[in-house]
N, C-alpha and C positions, 0 to 999 in steps of 0.2 A: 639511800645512796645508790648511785648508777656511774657502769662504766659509760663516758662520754663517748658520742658517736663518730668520734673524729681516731677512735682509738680501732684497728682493724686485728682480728685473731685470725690467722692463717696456720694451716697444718701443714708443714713440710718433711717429708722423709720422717713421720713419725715422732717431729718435736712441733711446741707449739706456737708461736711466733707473735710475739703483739709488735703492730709498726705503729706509729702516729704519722696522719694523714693531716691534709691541706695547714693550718698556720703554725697545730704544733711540733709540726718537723724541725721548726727553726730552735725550738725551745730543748727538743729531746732531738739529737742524733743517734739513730740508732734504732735499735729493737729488742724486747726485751722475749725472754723462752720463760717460761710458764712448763713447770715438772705434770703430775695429771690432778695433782690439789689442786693446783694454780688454776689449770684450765678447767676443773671443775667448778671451784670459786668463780671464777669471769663467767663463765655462762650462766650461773645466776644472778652476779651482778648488770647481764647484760637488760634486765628490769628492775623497778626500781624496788628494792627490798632493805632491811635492816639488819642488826646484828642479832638478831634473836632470832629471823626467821634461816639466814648463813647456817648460825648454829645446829638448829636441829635438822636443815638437810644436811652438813655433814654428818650427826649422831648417827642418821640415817643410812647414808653409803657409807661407812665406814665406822670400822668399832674403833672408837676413839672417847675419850672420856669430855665432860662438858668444860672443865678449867684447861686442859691443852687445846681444844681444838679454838677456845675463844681466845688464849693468847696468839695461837697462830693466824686466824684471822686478824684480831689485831695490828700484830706484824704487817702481813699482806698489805692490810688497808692503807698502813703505813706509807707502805712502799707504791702501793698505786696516788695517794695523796702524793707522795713527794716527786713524779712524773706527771703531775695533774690530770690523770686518768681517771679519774672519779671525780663525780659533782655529788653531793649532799643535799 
C-alpha cells in the first residue's frame, strides 16, 4: 500500500495538513491534520510498504505494544481508504 501522489503533506504553524490535488479535489473538499502518528504513518506510506513493515517502525519509534499499534494502523488505514488516499 502507497499514499497516492495526487495526495500533498504540508506543515503549517506546526500542524500537518494533507490536501488532495488535481481530480481529487472534486471528491474530498477539504483537508485533512495528521496528529505526529499520523504524520509519521504517511511518511512511510509515502513508499510502497505493508502492514507488517508499519508495524515494526512504529514498535521502533515508539514503545507501544504490537496488538495496539496494529489496530491503530488499521484504523488509519481505514480512514485513508475511505478519502481514497491510498492505492494497494
Amino acid at each position: 500500500m502507497k499514499i497516492k501522489d495526487c495526495f500533498v503533506l504540508s506543515e503549517i504553524g506546526g500542524s500537518y495538513i494533507v490536501v488532495p490535488t488535481g481530480s481529487e479535489t472534486v471528491d474530498l473538499n477539504g483537508m485533512i491534520t495528521l496528529n505526529e502518528t499520523g504524520h509519521f504513518m504517511w511518511n512511510i506510506l509515502l513508499e510502497d510498504t505493508d502492514k507488517d513493515k508499519l508495524i515494526e517502525a512504529f514498535m521502533k519509534e515508539y514503545d507501544v505494544d504490537r496488538e495496539t499499534v496494529s489496530q491503530d494502523i488499521d484504523e488509519f488505514i481505514e480512514k485513508l481508504k475511505s478519502i481514497g488516499a491510498i492505492c494497494e
